[in-house]
VEXVO-931064 format. One record per residue: residue number from 0; residue in one letter; x, y, z of N, C-alpha, C in turn. Coordinates in steps of 0.05 Angstrom, whole numbers. Layout:
<nodes>
+-----+--------+--------+---------+--------+---------+----------+--------+--------+---------+--------+
! num ! residu ! n.east ! n.north !   n.up ! ca.east ! ca.north !  ca.up ! c.east ! c.north !   c.up !
+-----+--------+--------+---------+--------+---------+----------+--------+--------+---------+--------+
! NUM !      A !      X !       Y !      Z !       X !        Y !      Z !      X !       Y !      Z !
...
+-----+--------+--------+---------+--------+---------+----------+--------+--------+---------+--------+
</nodes>
This chain:
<nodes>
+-----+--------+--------+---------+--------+---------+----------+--------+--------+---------+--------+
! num ! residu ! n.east ! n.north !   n.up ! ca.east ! ca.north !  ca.up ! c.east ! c.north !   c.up !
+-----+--------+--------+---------+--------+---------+----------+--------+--------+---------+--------+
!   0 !      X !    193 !   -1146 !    174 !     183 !    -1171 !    186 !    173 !   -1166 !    214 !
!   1 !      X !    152 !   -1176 !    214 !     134 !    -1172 !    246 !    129 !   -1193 !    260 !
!   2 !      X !    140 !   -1206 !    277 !     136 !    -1221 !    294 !    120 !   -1219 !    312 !
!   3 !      X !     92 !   -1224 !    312 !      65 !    -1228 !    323 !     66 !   -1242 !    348 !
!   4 !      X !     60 !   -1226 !    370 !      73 !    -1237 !    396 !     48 !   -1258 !    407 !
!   5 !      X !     26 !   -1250 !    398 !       3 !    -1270 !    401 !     12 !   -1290 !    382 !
!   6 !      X !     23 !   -1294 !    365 !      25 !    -1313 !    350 !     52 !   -1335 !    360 !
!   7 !      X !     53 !   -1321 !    374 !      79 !    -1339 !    393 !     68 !   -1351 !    412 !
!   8 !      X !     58 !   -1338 !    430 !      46 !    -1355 !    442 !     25 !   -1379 !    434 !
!   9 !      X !     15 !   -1384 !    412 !      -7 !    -1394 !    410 !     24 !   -1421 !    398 !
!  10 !      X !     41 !   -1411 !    379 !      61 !    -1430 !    385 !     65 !   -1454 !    405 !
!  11 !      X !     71 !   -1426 !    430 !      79 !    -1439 !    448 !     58 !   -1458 !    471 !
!  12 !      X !     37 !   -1451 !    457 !       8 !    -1473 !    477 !    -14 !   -1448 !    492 !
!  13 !      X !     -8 !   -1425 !    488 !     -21 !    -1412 !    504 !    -53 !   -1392 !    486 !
!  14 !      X !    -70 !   -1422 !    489 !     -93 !    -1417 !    471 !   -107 !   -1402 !    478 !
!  15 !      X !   -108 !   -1368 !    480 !    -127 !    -1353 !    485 !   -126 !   -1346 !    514 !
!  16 !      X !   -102 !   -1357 !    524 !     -93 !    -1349 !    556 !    -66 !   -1325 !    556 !
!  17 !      X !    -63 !   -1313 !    583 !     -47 !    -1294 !    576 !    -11 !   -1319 !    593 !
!  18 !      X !     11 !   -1310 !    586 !      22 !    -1327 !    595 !     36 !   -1296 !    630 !
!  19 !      X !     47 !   -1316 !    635 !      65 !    -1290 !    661 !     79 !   -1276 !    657 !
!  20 !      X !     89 !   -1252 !    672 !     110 !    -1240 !    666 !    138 !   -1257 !    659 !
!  21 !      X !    141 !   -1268 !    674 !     176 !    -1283 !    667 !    170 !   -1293 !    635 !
!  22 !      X !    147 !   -1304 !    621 !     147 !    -1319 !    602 !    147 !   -1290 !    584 !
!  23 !      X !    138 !   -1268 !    588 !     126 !    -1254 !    571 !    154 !   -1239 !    561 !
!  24 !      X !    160 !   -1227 !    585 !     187 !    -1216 !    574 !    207 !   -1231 !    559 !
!  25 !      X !    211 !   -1262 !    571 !     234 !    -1274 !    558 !    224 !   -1283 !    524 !
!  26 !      X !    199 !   -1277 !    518 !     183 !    -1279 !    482 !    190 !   -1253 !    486 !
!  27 !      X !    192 !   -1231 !    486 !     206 !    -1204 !    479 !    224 !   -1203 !    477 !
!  28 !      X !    241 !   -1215 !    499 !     287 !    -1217 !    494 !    280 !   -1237 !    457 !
!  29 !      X !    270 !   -1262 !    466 !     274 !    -1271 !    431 !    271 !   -1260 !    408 !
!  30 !      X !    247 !   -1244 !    412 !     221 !    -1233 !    402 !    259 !   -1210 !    380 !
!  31 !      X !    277 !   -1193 !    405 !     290 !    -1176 !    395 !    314 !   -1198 !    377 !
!  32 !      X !    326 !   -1215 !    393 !     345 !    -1230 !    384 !    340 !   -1234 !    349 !
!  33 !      X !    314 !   -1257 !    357 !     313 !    -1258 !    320 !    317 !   -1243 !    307 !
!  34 !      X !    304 !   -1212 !    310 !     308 !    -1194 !    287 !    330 !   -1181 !    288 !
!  35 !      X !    345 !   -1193 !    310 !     374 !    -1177 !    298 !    393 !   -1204 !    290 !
!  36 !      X !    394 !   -1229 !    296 !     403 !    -1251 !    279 !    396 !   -1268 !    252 !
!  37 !      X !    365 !   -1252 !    245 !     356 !    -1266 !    224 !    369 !   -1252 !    199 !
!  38 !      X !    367 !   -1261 !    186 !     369 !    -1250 !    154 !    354 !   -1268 !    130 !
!  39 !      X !    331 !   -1252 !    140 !     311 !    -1259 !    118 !    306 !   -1256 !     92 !
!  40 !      X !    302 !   -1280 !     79 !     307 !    -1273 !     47 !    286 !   -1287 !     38 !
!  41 !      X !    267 !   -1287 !      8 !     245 !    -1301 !      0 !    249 !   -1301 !    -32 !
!  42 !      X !    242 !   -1312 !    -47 !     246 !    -1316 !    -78 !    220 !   -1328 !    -88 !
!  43 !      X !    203 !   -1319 !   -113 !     185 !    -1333 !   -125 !    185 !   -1323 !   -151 !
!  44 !      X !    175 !   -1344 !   -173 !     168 !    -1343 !   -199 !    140 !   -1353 !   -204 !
!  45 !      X !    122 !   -1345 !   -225 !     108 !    -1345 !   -236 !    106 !   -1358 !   -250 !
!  46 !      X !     84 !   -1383 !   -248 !      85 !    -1399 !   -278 !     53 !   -1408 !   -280 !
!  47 !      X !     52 !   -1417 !   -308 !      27 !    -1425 !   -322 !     22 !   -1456 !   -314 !
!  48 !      X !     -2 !   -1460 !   -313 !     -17 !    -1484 !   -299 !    -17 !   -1501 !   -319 !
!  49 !      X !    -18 !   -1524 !   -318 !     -39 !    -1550 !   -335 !    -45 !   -1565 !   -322 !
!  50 !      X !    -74 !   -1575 !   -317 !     -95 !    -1595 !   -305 !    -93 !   -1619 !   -314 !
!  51 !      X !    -88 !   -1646 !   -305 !    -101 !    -1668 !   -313 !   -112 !   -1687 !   -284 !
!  52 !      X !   -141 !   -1684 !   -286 !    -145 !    -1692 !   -260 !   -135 !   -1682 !   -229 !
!  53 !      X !   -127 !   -1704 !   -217 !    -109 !    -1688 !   -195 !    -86 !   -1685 !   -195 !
!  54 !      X !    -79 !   -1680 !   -219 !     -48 !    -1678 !   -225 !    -51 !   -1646 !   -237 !
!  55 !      X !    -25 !   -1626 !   -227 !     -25 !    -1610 !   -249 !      3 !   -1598 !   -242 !
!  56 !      X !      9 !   -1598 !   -269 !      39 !    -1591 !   -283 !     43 !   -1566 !   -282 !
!  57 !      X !     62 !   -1558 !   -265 !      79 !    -1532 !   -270 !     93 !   -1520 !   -305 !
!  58 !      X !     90 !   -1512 !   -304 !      88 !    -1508 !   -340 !    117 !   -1506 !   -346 !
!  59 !      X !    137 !   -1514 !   -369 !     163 !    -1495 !   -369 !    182 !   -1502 !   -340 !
!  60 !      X !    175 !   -1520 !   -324 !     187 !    -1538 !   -311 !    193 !   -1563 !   -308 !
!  61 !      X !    202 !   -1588 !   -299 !     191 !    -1616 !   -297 !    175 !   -1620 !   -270 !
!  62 !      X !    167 !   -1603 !   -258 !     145 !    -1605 !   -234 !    120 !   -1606 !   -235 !
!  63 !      X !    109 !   -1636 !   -226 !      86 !    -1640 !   -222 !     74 !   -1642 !   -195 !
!  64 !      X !     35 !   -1633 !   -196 !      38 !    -1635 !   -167 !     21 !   -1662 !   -166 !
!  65 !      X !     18 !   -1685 !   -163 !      11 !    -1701 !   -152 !    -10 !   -1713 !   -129 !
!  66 !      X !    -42 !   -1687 !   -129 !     -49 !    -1682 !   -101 !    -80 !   -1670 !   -110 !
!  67 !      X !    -94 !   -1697 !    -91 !    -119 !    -1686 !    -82 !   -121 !   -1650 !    -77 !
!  68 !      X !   -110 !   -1650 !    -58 !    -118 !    -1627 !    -44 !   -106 !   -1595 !    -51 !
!  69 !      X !    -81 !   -1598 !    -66 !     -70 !    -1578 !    -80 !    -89 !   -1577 !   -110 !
!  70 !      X !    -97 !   -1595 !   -123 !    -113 !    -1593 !   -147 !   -143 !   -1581 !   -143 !
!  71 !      X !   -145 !   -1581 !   -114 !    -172 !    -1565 !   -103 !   -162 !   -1537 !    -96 !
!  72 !      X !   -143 !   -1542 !    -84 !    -126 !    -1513 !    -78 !   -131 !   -1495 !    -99 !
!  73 !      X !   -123 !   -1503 !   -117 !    -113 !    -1482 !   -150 !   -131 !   -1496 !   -167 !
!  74 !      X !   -159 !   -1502 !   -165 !    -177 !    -1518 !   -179 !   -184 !   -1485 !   -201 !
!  75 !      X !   -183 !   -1460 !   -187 !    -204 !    -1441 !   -207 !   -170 !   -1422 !   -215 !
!  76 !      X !   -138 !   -1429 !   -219 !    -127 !    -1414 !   -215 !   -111 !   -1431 !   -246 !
!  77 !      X !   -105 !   -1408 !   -260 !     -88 !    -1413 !   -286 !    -58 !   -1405 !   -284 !
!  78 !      X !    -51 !   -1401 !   -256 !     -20 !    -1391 !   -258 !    -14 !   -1391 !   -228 !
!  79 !      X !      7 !   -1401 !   -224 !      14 !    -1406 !   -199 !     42 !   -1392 !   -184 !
!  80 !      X !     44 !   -1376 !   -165 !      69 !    -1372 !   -156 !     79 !   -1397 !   -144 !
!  81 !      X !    107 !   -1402 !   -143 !     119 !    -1420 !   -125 !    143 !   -1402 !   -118 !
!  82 !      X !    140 !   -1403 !    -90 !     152 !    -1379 !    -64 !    166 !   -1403 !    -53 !
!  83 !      X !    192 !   -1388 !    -49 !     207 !    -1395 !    -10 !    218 !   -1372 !      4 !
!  84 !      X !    215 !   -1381 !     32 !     228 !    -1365 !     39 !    250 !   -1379 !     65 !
!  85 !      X !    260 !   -1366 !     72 !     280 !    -1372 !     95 !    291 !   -1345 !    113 !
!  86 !      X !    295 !   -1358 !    141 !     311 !    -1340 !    165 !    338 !   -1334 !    166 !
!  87 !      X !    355 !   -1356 !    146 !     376 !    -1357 !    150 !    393 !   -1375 !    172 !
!  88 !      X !    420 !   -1394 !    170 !     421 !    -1415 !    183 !    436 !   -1399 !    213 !
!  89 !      X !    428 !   -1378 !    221 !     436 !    -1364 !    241 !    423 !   -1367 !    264 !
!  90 !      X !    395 !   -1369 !    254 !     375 !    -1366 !    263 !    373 !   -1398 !    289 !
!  91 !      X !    375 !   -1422 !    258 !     379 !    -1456 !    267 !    403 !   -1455 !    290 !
!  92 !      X !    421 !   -1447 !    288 !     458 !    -1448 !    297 !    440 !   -1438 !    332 !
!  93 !      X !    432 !   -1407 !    330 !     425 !    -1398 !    358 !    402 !   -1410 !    380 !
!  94 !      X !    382 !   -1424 !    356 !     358 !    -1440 !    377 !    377 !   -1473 !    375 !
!  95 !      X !    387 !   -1487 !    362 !     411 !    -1504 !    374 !    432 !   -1502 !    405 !
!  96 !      X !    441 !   -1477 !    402 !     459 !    -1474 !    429 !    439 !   -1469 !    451 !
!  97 !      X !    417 !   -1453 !    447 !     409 !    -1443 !    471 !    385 !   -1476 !    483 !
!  98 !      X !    379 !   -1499 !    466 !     381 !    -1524 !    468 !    386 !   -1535 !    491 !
!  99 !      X !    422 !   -1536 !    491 !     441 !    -1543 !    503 !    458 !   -1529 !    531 !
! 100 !      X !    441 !   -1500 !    536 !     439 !    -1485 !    556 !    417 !   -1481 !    570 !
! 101 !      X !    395 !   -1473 !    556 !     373 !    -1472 !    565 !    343 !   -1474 !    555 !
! 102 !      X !    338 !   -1499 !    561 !     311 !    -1515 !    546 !    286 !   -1493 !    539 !
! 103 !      X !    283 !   -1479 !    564 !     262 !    -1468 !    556 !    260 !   -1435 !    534 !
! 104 !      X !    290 !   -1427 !    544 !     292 !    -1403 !    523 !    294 !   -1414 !    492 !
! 105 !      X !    308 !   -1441 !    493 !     302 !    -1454 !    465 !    268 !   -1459 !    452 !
! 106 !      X !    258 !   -1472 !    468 !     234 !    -1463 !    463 !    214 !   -1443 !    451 !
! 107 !      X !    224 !   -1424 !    463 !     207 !    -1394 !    462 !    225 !   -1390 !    436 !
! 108 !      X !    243 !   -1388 !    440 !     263 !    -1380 !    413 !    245 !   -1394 !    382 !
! 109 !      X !    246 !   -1424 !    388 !     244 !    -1436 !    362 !    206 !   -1421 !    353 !
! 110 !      X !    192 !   -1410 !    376 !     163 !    -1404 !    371 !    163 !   -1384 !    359 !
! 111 !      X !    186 !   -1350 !    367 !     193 !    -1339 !    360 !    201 !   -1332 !    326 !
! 112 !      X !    214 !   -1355 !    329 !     226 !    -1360 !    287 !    196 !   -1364 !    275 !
! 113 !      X !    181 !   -1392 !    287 !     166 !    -1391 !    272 !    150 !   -1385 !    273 !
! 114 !      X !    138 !   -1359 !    277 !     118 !    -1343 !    272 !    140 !   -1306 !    253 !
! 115 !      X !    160 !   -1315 !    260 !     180 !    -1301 !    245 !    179 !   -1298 !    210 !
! 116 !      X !    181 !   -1332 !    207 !     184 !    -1344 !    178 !    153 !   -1344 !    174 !
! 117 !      X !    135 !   -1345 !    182 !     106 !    -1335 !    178 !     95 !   -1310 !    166 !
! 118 !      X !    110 !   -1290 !    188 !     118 !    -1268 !    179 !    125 !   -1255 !    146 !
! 119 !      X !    146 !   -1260 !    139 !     167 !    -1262 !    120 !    153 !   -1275 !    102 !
! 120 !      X !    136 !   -1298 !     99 !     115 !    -1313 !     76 !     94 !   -1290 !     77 !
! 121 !      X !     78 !   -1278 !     90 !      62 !    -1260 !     94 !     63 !   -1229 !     69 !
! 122 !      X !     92 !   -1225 !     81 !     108 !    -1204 !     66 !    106 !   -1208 !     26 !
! 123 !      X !    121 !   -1231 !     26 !     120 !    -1248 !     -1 !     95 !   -1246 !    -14 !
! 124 !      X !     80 !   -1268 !      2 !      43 !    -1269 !     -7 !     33 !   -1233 !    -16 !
! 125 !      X !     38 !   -1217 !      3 !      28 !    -1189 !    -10 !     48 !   -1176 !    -32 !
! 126 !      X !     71 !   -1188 !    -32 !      78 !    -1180 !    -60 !     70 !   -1190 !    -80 !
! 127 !      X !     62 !   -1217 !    -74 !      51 !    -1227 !   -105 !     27 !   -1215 !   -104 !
! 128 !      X !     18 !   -1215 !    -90 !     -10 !    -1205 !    -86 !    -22 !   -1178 !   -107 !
! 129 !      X !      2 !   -1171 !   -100 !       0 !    -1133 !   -111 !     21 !   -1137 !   -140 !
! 130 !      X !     26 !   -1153 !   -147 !      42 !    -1166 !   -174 !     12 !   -1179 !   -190 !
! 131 !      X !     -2 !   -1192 !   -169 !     -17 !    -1204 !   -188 !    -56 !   -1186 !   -193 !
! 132 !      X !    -56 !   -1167 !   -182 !     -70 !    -1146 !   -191 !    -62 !   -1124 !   -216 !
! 133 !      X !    -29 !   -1129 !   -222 !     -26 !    -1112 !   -246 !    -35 !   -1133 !   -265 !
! 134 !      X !    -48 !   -1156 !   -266 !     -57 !    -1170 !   -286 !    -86 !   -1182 !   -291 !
! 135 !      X !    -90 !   -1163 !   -267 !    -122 !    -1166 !   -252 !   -123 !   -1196 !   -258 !
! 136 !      X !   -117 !   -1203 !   -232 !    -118 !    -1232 !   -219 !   -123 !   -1224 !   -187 !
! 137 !      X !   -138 !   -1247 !   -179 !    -129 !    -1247 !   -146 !   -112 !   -1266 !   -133 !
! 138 !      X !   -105 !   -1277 !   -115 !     -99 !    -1298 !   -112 !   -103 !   -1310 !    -88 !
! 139 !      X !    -93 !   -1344 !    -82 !     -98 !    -1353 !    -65 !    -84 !   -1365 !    -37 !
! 140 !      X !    -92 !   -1371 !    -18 !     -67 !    -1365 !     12 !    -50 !   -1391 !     -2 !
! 141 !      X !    -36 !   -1388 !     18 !      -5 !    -1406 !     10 !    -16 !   -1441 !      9 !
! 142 !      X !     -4 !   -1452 !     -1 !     -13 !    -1484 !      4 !     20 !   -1496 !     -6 !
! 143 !      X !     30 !   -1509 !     24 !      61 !    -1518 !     19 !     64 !   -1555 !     23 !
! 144 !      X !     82 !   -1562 !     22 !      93 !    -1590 !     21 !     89 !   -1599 !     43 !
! 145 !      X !     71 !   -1620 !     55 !      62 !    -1630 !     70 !     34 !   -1623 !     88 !
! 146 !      X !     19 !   -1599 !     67 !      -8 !    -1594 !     82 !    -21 !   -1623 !     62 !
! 147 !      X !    -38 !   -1636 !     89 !     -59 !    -1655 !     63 !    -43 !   -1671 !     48 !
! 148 !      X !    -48 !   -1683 !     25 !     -31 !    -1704 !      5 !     -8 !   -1699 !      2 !
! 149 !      X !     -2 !   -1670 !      2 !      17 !    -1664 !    -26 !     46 !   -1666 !     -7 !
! 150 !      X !     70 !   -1681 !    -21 !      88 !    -1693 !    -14 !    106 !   -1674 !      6 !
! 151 !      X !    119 !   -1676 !     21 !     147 !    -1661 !     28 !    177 !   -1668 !     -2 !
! 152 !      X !    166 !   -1691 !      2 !     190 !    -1708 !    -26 !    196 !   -1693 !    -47 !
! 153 !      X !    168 !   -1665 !    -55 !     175 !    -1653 !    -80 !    196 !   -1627 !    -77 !
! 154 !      X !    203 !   -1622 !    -49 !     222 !    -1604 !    -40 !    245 !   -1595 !    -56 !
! 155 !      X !    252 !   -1605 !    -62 !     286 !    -1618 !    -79 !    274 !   -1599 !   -109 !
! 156 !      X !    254 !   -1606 !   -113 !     251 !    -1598 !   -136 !    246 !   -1562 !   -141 !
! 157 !      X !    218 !   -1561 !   -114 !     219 !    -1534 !   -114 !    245 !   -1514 !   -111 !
! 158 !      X !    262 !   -1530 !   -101 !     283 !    -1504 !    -91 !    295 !   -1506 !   -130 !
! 159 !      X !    302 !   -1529 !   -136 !     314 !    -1530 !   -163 !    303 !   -1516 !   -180 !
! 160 !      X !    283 !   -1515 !   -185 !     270 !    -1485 !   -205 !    271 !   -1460 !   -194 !
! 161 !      X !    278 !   -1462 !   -170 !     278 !    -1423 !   -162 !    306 !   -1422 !   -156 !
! 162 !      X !    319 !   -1441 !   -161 !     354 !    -1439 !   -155 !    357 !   -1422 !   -130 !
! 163 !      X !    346 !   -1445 !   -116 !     337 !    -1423 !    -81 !    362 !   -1424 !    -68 !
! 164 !      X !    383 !   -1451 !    -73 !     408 !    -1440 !    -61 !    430 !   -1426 !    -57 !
! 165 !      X !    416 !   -1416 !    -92 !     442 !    -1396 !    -94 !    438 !   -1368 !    -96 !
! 166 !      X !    408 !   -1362 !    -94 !     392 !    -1329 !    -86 !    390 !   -1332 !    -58 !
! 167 !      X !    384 !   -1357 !    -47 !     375 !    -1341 !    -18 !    393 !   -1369 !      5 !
! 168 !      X !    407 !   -1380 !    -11 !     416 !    -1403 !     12 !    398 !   -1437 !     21 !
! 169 !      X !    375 !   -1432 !      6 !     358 !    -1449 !     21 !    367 !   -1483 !      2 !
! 170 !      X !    367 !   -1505 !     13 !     371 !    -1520 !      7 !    352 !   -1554 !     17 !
! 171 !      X !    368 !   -1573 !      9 !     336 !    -1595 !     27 !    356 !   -1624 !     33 !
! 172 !      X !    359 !   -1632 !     52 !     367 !    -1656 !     49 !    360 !   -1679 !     41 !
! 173 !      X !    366 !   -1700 !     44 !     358 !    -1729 !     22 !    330 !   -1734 !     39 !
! 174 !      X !    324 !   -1733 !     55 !     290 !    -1730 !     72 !    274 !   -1708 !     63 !
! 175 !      X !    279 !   -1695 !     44 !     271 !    -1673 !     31 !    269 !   -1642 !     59 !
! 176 !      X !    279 !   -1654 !     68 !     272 !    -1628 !    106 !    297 !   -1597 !     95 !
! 177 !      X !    278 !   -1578 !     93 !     294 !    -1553 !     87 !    313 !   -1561 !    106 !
! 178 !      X !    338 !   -1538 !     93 !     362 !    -1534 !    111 !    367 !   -1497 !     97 !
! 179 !      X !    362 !   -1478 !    122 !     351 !    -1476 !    145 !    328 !   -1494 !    145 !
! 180 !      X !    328 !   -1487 !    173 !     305 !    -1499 !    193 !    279 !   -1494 !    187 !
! 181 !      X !    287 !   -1460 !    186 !     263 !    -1439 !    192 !    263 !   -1430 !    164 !
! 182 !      X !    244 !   -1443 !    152 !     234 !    -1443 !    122 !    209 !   -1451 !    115 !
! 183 !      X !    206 !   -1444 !     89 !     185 !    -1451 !     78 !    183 !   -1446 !     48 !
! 184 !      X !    174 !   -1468 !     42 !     160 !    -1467 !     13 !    141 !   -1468 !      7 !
! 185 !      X !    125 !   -1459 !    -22 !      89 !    -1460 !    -20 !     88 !   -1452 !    -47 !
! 186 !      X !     61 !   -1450 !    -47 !      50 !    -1450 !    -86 !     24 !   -1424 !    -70 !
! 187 !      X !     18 !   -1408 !    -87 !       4 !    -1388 !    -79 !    -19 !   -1390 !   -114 !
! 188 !      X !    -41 !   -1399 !   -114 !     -50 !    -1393 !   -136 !    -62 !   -1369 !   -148 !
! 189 !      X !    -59 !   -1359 !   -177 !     -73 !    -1325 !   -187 !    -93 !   -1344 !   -203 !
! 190 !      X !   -114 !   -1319 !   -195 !    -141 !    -1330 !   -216 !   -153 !   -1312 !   -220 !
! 191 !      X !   -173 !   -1305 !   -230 !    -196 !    -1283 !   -240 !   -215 !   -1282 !   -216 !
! 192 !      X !   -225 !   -1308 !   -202 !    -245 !    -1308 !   -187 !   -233 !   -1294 !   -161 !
! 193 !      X !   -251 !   -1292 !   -134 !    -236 !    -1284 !   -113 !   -243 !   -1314 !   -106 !
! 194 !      X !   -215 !   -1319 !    -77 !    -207 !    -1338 !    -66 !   -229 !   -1350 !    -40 !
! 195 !      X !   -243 !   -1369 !    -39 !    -260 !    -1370 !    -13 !   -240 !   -1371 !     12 !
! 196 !      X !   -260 !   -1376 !     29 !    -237 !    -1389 !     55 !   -225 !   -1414 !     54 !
! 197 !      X !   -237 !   -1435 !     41 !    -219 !    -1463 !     34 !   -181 !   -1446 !     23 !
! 198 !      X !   -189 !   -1424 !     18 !    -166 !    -1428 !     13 !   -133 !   -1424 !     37 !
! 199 !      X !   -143 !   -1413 !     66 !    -133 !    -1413 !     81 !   -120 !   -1436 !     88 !
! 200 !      X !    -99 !   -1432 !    101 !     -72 !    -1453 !    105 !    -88 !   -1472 !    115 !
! 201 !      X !    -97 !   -1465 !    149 !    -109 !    -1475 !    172 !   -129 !   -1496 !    162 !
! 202 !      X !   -142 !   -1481 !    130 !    -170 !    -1506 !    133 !   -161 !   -1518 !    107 !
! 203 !      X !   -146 !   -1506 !     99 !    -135 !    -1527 !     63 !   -115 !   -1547 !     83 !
! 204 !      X !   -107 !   -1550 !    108 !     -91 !    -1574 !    126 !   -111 !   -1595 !    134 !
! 205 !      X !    -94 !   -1621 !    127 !    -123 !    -1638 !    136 !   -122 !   -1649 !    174 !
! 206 !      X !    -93 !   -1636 !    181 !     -92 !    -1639 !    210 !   -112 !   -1620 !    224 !
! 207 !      X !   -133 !   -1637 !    222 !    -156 !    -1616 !    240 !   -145 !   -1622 !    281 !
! 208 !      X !   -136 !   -1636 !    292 !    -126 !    -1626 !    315 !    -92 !   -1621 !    318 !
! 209 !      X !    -81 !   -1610 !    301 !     -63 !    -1598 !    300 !    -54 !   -1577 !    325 !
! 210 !      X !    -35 !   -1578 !    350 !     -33 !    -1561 !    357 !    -30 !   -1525 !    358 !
! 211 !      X !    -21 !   -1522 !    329 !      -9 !    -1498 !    320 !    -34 !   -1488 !    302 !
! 212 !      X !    -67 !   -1505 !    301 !     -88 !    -1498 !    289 !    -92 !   -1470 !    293 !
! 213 !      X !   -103 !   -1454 !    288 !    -103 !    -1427 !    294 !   -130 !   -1431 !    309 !
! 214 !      X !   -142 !   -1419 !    321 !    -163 !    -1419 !    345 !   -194 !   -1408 !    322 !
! 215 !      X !   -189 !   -1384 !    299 !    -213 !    -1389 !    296 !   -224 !   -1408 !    280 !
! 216 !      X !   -206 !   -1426 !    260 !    -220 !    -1455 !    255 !   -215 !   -1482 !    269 !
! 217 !      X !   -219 !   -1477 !    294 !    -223 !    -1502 !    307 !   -261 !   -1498 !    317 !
! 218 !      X !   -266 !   -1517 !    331 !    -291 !    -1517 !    352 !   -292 !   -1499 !    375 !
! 219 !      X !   -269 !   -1497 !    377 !    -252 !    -1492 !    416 !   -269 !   -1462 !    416 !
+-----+--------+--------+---------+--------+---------+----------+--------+--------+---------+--------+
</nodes>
């Protein structure tokens, strides 16, 4: 797991600017912390599609997806991964205290994780990736619960088919909000065709001024 130190910063607001020494080093003290408090874990299965409109059914599950923008997502894809992953609640526990000591190392910390758990989805995505060429397929970037239409609400469900709490810990409360913090879930589609750029996180999100936009699909 690689924690992309430009990717922290852009976290942390620093769009294509360099930040100072005092900021730079203390994103390197986190930068070490995480990777020696995380314990990163990820889980996905493979399943077969069915289309109806903008609806389409996880096959051999009771999950439907419900969504404009995921039915465009996986519009050319007959099989879908559904991935999580997580940091571990070590990760939540240490950007909590340091909160309550010190605002700004909390900060850098929480930017830290998440470009961490970015990381760690990255890792995942190229395993399916290289899973889904032994079936000569390609596939498509991640698309998770709350990019565009598609619900946070179906959370509960995703972890319930990958029995994510009891391989990797990950769980969701009645707001459907992972527990850890520093998580993520997502649907990755395999298809025959190759994937355009719609299929990227940044532009399959319909928050076009999103702070955490990535810089090359904005205007800026």
């Amino acid at each position: 797991m690689n924690i992309d130190k430009k990717e922290v910063l852009r976290y942390l607001g620093y769009k294509g600017s360099n930040a100072d020494k005092e900021t730079s080093d203390l994103i390197d003290e986190c930068i070490d912390e995480i990777n020696n408090i995380a314990k990163p874990k990820y889980i996905y299965k493979i399943f077969d599609l069915e289309k109806e409109d903008d609806k389409i059914n996880i096959l051999k599950t009771t999950l439907s997806l419900n969504s404009k923008n995921i039915s465009s997502h996986l519009k050319s894809s007959c099989k879908c991964a559904v991935m999580a992953a997580t940091l571990g609640v070590q990760t939540d526990r240490q950007i909590l205290i340091y909160s309550n000591l010190n605002l700004t190392k909390a900060l850098v910390m929480d930017s830290c994780a998440t470009a961490a758990i970015e990381s760690l989805c990255d890792i995942a995505q190229e395993e399916i990736k290289e899973y889904a060429k032994t079936l000569d397929f390609n596939i498509t970037g991640r698309f998770s619960p709350g990019y565009g239409d598609l619900s946070i609400e179906i959370q509960p469900e995703i972890l319930n088919i990958l029995n994510a709490y009891k391989t990797i810990g990950l769980s969701a409360t009645e707001n459907s909000i992972l527990i850890p913090r520093k998580s993520v879930t997502a649907f990755i589609g395999l298809q025959k065709s190759k994937s355009n750029d719609n299929s990227l996180e940044c532009l399959s999100c319909s928050k076009e001024n999103c702070e955490y936009r990535r810089s090359e699909y904005t205007n800026e």
